[in-house]
C-alpha positions as a printed NumPy array, in Angstrom:
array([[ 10.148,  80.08 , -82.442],
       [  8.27 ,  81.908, -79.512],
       [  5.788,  79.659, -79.912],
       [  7.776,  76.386, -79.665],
       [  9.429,  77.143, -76.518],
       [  5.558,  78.067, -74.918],
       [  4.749,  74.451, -76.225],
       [  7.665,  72.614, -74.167],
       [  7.153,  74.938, -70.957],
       [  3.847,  73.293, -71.084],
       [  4.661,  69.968, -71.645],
       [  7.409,  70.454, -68.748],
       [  4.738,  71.161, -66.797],
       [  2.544,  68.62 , -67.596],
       [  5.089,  65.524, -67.245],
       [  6.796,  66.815, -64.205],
       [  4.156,  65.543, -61.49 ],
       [  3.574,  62.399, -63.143],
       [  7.232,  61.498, -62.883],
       [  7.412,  62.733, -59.435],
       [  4.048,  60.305, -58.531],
       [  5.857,  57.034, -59.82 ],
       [  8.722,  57.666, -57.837],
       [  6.78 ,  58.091, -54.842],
       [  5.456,  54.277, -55.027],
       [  8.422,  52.782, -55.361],
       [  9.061,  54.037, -52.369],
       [  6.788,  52.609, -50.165],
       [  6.497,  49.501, -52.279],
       [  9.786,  47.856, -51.234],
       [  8.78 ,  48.162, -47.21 ],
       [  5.429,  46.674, -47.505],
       [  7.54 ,  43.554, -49.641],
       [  9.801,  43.164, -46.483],
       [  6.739,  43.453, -44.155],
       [  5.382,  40.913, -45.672],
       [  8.417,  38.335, -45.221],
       [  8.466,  38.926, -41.248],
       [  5.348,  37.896, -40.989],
       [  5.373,  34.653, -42.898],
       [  7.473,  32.656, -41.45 ],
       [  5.838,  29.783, -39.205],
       [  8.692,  27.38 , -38.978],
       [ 10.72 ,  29.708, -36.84 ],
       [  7.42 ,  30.55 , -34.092],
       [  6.605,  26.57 , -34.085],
       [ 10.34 ,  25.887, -33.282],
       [  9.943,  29.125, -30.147],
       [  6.926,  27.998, -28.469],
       [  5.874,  24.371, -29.012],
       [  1.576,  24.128, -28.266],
       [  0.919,  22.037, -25.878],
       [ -0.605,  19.556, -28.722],
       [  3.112,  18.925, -29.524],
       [  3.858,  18.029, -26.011],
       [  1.229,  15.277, -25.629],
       [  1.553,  13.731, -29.123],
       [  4.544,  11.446, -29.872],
       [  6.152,  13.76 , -32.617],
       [  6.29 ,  13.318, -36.185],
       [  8.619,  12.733, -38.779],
       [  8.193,  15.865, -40.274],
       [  8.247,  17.534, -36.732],
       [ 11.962,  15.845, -36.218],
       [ 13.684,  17.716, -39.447],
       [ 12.961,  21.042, -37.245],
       [ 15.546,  21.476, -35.204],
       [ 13.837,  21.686, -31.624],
       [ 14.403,  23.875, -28.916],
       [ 15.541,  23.123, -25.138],
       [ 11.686,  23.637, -24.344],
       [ 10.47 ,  21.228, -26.608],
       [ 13.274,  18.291, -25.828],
       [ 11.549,  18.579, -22.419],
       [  7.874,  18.084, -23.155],
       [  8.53 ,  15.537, -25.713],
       [ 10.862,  13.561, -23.748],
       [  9.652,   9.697, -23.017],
       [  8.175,   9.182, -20.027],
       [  7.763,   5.845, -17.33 ],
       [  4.245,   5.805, -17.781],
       [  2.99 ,   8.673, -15.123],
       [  0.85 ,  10.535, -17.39 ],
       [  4.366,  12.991, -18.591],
       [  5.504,  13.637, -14.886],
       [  8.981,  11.914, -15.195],
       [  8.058,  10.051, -11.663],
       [  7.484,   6.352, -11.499],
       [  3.837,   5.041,  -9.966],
       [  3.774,   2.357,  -7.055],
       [  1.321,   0.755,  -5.708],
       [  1.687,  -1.503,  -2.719],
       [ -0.533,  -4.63 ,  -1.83 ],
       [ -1.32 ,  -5.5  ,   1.419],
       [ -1.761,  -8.756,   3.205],
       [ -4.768,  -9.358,   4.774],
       [ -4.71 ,  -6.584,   7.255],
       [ -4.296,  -2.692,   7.395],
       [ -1.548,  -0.27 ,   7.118],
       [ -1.993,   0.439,  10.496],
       [ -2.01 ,  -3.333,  11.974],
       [  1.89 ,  -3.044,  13.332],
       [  3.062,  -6.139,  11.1  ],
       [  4.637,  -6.399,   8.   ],
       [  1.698,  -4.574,   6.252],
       [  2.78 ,  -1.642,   8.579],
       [  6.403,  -1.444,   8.095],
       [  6.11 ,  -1.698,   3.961],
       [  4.034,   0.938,   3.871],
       [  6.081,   3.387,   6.094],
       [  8.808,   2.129,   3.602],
       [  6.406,   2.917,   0.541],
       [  5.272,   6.864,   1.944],
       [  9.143,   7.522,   2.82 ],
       [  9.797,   7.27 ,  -1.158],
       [  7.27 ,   9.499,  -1.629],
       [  8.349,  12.118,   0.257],
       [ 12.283,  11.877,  -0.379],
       [ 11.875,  10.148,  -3.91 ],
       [  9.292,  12.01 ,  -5.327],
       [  7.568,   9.119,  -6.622],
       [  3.683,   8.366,  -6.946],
       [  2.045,   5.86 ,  -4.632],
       [ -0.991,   4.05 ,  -3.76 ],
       [ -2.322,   0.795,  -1.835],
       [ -5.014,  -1.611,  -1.364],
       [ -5.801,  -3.507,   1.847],
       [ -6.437,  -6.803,   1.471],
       [ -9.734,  -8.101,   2.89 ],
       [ -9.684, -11.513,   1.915],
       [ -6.497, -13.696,   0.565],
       [ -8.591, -14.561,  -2.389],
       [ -8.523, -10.757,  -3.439],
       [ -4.643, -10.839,  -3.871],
       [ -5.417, -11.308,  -7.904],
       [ -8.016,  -8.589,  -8.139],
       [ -6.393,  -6.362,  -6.027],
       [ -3.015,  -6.464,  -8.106],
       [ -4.851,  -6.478, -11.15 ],
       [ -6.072,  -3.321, -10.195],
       [ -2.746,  -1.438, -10.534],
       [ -1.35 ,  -3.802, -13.32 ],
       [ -4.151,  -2.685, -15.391],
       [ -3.273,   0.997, -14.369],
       [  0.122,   0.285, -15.865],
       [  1.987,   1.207, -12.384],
       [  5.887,   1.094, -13.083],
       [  6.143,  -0.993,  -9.769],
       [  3.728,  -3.507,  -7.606],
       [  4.881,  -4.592,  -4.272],
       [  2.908,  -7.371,  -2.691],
       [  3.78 ,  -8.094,   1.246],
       [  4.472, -11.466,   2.564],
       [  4.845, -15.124,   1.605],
       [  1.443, -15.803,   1.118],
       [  1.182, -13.489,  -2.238],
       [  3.731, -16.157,  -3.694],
       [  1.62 , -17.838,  -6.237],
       [ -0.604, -14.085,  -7.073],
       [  2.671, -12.156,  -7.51 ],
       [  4.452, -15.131, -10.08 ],
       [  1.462, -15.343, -11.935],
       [  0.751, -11.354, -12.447],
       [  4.725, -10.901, -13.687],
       [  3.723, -13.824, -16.281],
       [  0.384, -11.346, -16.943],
       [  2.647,  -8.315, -16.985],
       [  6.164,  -8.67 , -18.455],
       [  6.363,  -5.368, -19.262],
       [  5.543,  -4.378, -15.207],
       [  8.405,  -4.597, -12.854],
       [  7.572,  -6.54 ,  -9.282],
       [  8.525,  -7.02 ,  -5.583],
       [  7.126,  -9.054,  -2.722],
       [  8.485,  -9.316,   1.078],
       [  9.614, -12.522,   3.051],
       [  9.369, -14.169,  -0.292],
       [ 12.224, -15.339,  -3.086],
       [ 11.613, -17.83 ,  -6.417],
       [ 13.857, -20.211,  -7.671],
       [ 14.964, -19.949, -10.054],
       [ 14.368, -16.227,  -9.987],
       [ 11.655, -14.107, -12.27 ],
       [ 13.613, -11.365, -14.372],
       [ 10.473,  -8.671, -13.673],
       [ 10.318,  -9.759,  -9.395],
       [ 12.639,  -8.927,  -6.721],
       [ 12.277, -11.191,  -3.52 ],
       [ 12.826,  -9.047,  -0.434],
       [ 14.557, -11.546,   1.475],
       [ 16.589, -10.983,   4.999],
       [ 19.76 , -12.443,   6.84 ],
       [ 17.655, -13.871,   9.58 ],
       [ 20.57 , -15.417,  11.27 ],
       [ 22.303, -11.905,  12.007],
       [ 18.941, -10.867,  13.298],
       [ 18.423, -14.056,  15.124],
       [ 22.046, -13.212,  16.352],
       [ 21.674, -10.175,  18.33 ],
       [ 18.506, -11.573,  20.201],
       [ 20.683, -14.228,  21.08 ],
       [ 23.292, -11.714,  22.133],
       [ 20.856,  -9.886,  24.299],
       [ 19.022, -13.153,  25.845],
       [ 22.379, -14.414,  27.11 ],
       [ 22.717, -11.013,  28.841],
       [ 19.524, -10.855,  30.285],
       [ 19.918, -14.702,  31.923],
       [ 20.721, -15.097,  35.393],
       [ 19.948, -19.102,  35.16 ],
       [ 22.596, -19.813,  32.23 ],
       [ 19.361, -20.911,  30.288],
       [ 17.523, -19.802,  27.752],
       [ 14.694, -20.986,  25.494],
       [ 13.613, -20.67 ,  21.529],
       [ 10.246, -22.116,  20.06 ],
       [ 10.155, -21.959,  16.422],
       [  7.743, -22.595,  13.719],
       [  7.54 , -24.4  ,  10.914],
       [ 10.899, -25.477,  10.115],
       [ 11.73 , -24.387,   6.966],
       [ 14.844, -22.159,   6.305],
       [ 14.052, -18.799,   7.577],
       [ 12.857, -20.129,  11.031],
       [ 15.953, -22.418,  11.022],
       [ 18.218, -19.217,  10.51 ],
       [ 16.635, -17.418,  12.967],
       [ 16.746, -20.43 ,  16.082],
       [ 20.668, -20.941,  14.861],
       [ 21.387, -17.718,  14.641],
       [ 19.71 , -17.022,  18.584],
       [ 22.163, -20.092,  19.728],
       [ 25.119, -18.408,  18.204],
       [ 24.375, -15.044,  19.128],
       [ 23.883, -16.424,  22.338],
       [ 27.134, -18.438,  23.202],
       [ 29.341, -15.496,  21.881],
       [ 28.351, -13.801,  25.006],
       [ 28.453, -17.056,  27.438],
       [ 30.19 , -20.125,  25.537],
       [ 28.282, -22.586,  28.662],
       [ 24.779, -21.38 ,  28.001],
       [ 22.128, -23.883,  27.564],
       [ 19.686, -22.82 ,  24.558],
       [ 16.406, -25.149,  24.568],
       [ 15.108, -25.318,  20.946],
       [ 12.093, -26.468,  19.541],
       [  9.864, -26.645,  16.429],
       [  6.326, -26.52 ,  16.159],
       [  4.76 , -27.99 ,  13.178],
       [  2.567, -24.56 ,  13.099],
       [  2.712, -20.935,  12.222],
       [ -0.872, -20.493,  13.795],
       [ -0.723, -22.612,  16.92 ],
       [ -0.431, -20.318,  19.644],
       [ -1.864, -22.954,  22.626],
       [  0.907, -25.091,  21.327],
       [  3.803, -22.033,  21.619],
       [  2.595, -21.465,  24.627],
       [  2.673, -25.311,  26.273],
       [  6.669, -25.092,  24.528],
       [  7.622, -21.986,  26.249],
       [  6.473, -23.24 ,  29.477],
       [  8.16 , -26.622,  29.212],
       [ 11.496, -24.391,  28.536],
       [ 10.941, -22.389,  31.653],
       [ 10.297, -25.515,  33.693],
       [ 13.478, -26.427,  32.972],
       [ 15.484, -23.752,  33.927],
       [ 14.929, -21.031,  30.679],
       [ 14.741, -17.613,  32.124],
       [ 14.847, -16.212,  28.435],
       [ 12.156, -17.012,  25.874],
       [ 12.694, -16.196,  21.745],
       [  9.713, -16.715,  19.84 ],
       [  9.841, -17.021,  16.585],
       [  7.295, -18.787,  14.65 ],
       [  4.158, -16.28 ,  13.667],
       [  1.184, -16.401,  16.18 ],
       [  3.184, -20.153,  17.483],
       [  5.821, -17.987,  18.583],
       [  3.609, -15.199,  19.845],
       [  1.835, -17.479,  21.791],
       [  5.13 , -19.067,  23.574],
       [  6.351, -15.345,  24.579],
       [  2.642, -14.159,  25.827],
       [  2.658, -17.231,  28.264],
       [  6.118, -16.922,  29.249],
       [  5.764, -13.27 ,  30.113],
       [  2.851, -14.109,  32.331],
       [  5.406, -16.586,  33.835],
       [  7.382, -13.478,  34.503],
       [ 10.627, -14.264,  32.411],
       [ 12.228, -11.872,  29.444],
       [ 10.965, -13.06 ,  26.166],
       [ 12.169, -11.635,  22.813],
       [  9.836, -11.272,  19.653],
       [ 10.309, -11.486,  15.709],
       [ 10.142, -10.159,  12.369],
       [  8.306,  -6.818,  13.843],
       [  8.186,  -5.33 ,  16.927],
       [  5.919,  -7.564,  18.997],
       [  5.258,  -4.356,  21.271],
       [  3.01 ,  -2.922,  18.881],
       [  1.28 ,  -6.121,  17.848],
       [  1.16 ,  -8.795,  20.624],
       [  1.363,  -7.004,  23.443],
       [ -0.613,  -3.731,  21.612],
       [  1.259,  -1.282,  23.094],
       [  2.014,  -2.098,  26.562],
       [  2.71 ,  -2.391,  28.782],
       [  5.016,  -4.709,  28.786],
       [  7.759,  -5.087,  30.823],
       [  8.822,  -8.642,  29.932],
       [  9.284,  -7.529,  26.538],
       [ 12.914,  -7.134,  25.945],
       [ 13.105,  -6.372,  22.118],
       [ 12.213,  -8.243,  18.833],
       [ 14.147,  -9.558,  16.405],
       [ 13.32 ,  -7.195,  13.216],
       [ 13.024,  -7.644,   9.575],
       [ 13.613,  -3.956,   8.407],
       [ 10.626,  -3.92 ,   5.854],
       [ 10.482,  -0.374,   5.313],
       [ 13.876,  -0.486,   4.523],
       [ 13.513,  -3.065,   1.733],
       [ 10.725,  -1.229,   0.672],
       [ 12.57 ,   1.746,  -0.222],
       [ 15.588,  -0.211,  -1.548],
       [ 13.471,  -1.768,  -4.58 ],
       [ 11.861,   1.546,  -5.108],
       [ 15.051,   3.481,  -4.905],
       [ 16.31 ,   1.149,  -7.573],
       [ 13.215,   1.037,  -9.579],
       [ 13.242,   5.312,  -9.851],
       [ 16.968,   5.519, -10.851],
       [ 15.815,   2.361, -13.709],
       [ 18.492,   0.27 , -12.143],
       [ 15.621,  -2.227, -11.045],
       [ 16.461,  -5.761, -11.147],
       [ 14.938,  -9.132, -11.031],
       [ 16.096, -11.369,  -8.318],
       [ 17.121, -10.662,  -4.667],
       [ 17.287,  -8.16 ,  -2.046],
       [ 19.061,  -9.65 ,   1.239],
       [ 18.427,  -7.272,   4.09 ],
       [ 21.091,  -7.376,   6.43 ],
       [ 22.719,  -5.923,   9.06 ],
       [ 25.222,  -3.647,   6.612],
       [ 22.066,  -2.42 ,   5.046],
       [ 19.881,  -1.956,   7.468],
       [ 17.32 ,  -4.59 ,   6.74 ],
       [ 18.112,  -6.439,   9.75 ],
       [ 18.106,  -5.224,  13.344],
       [ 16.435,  -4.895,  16.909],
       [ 13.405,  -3.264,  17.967],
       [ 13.171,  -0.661,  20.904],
       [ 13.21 ,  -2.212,  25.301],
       [ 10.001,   0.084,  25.52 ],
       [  9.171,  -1.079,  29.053],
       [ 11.811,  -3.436,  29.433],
       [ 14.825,  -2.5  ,  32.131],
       [ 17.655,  -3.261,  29.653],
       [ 20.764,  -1.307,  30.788],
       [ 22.972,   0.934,  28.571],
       [ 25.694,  -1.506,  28.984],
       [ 23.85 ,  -4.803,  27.547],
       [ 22.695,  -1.864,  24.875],
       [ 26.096,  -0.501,  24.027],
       [ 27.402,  -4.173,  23.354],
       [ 24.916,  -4.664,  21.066],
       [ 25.04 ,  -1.912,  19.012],
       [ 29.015,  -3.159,  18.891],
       [ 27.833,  -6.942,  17.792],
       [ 25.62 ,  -5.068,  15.244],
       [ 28.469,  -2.869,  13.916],
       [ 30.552,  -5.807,  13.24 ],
       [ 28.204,  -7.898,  11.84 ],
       [ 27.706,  -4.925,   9.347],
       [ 30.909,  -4.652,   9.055],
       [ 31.729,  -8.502,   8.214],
       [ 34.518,  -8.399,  11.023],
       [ 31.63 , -10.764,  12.865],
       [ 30.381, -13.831,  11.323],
       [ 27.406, -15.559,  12.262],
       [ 28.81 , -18.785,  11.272],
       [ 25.261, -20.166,  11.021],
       [ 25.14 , -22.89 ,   7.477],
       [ 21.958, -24.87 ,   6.936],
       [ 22.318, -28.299,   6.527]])
C-alpha cells in the first residue's frame, strides 16, 4: 500500500509541469493569430492613401468596387486637358505684330493676362511674323491640345474656320470677325460699332464751333457703315442742324487717299474729323490734325498707335472696340464650360464698346460728364442708336 501511494506522488510530479507547459502556449498562441489579421489587410491602406500611380492612371474596374475616399475622388477626378491642374490652357494668336504694338494685338492680350491673374487659367501666345504663319502658328497650340485658341482680327478668317474643321474637339475665338452661318466650336468677337460710332459723334458735335463736321471711312462693308451712321446720329442728338460730311474710301491701307478726304472736309467747313477706316482713316486724322482741327480715332486708341504717344493735342478720343474685354468674356465662359459657338456682341452694357482717354486734348468736364450720361443710357437701352443697315 505504502508503496502505491510513493508511485502516484511520483507520477504527480512528473505530469504536473507538462500540463502546466501546454497551457502556457495557448496562451500566447491566440495574440500572435490576431497580430497576424491587423497586418493583412491591404484593401483598407489602398482605400487611406491612394499612390500617386492611382492618381495619374484612369482607374480600373476593379479599383471602382473599393469604395474611395474624399482624397482619391480628387486626384482621379477628369480633368480639361492641363496635365491634372483643373485649369483650362489658352493660347492667343497674334496678328502680324507684337503684344506691345498698341492695336488690337495689344488690347487681346491685356484681355488674355487679366484671366490669368483673376481666372487662374494657363496662357500662352505667338506673334505673328508673317500672315502666312497664321496655320503653323495655331497648329502649334492645337497640337498641344489647348482647351481654347483665340486668333485676333479679320484677317485669321479663313486659318481659324479651317483649324475648328482640324480640331472639333478644340473650342475657338477670333476678334472683329463672325461666320455665317456660325461654327459650333468658334465664337466671333463682334462689337456694336454704331454705339461706339455714337459717342464720337456725341463728342465731335461738342467740340464744333463751325456746325460741321467730317467722317472718312473705309471700305464699306458693315462695320465701317455702323460706325459713319452711328457718328451722324451720335452727332445730331447733340445739334439736330449739324452738317456731317461722309465719305468712303475704297481702301483700308490708303492713307494719302484719307488724308486728300479729310482735307476736302475741312475745306468745306469740317472743324471735326472721325476716321475710321484702318491706316485710310489714320491717314485722314494725321493730316487733319496738322490742319489744326479735333479729329477722333477708331477701334483702339489712336494715341498710342498713330500719334505714338504724343503729343497730341488734336487728338480728342477714339472710338474703342473693348478687346480685352471680349477677350476675357470668351475665356470667362470657356473656364466655367459654358463656352459657346457663335457670337459675342460687345457693347456699351458690357463694356465692349466705349471711348478712349483726351490725353492731350482740352476736352472739358462738362462735354465729359454728358458723355458718360449718353454712354449710361445706351447701356442701359433707354438710348437707341437707331442706326439699321440697308
Amino acid at each position: 500500500m505504502q508503496k502505491r501511494v510513493w508511485t502516484l506522488l511520483v507520477l504527480l510530479v512528473l505530469v504536473l509541469p507538462v500540463l502546466a507547459a501546454c497551457g502556457s502556449t495557448a496562451a500566447t498562441t491566440a495574440p500572435t493569430a490576431a497580430t497576424g489579421g491587423a497586418t493583412t489587410a491591404p484593401a483598407t491602406t489602398v482605400a487611406e492613401a491612394p499612390t500617386t500611380a492611382a492618381a495619374t492612371v484612369a482607374p480600373t474596374t476593379e479599383a471602382a468596387t473599393v469604395a474611395p475616399t474624399e482624397a482619391m475622388e480628387a486626384t482621379v477626378a477628369p480633368t480639361t486637358g492641363t496635365g491634372g491642374t483643373g485649369k483650362i490652357r489658352v493660347g492667343l494668336v497674334t496678328d502680324v505684330g507684337k503684344v506691345t504694338d498698341g492695336t488690337f494685338n495689344q488690347y487681346a492680350y491685356e484681355g488674355l493676362k487679366r484671366a490669368e491673374k483673376e481666372l487662374g487659367v494657363e496662357v500662352d501666345f505667338v506673334e505673328t511674323v508673317n500672315s502666312s504663319d497664321y496655320d503653323k502658328n495655331i497648329d502649334q497650340f492645337a497640337t498641344q491640345k489647348y482647351d481654347l485658341i483665340i486668333g485676333v482680327g479679320f484677317l485669321m478668317g479663313d486659318a481659324i474656320k479651317a483649324a475648328a474643321a482640324r480640331y472639333p474637339d478644340i473650342n475657338f475665338a477670333i476678334v472683329d470677325f463672325a461666320y455665317d452661318p456660325t461654327i459650333p466650336n468658334v465664337q466671333g468677337l463682334v462689337f456694336n460699332e454704331d454705339e461706339a460710332g455714337f459717342l464720337a459723334g456725341a463728342l465731335a458735335a461738342q467740340l464744333s464751333t463751325s456746325g460741321k463736321i467730317g467722317v472718312v471711312g473705309g471700305v464699306e462693308i458693315p462695320p465701317v457703315q455702323k460706325y459713319v451712321l452711328g457718328y451722324e446720329a451720335g452727332a445730331k442728338y447733340i445739334n439736330p442742324d449739324i452738317e456731317v460730311a461722309k465719305v468712303y474710301v475704297p481702301s483700308f491701307t490708303d492713307p494719302a487717299q484719307g488724308a486728300e478726304a479729310a482735307k476736302n472736309q475741312i475745306s468745306e467747313g469740317a472743324d471735326v474729323i472721325f476716321g475710321a477706316g484702318g491706316q485710310t482713316g489714320s491717314g485722314a486724322i494725321q493730316a487733319a490734325a496738322e490742319a489744326d482741327v479735333f479729329v477722333i480715332g477708331v477701334d483702339q486708341d489712336e494715341y498710342n498707335t498713330t500719334f505714338k504717344g504724343g503729343p497730341a493735342p488734336k487728338l480728342a478720343s477714339s472710338a474703342l472696340k473693348r478687346v480685352d474685354n471680349a477677350v476675357f468674356a470668351v475665356i470667362q465662359a470657356a473656364a466655367e464650360g459654358k463656352f459657346e459657338g457663335g457670337l459675342y456682341v460687345g457693347t456699351a452694357a458690357n463694356g465692349g464698346v466705349d471711348y478712349a482717354d483726351f490725353h492731350d486734348a482740352e476736352v472739358s468736364a462738362e462735354i465729359k460728364a454728358k458723355l458718360d450720361e449718353i454712354k449710361a443710357a445706351l447701356a442701359d437701352g433707354s438710348l437707341k442708336t437707331g442706326v439699321t443697315l440697308p
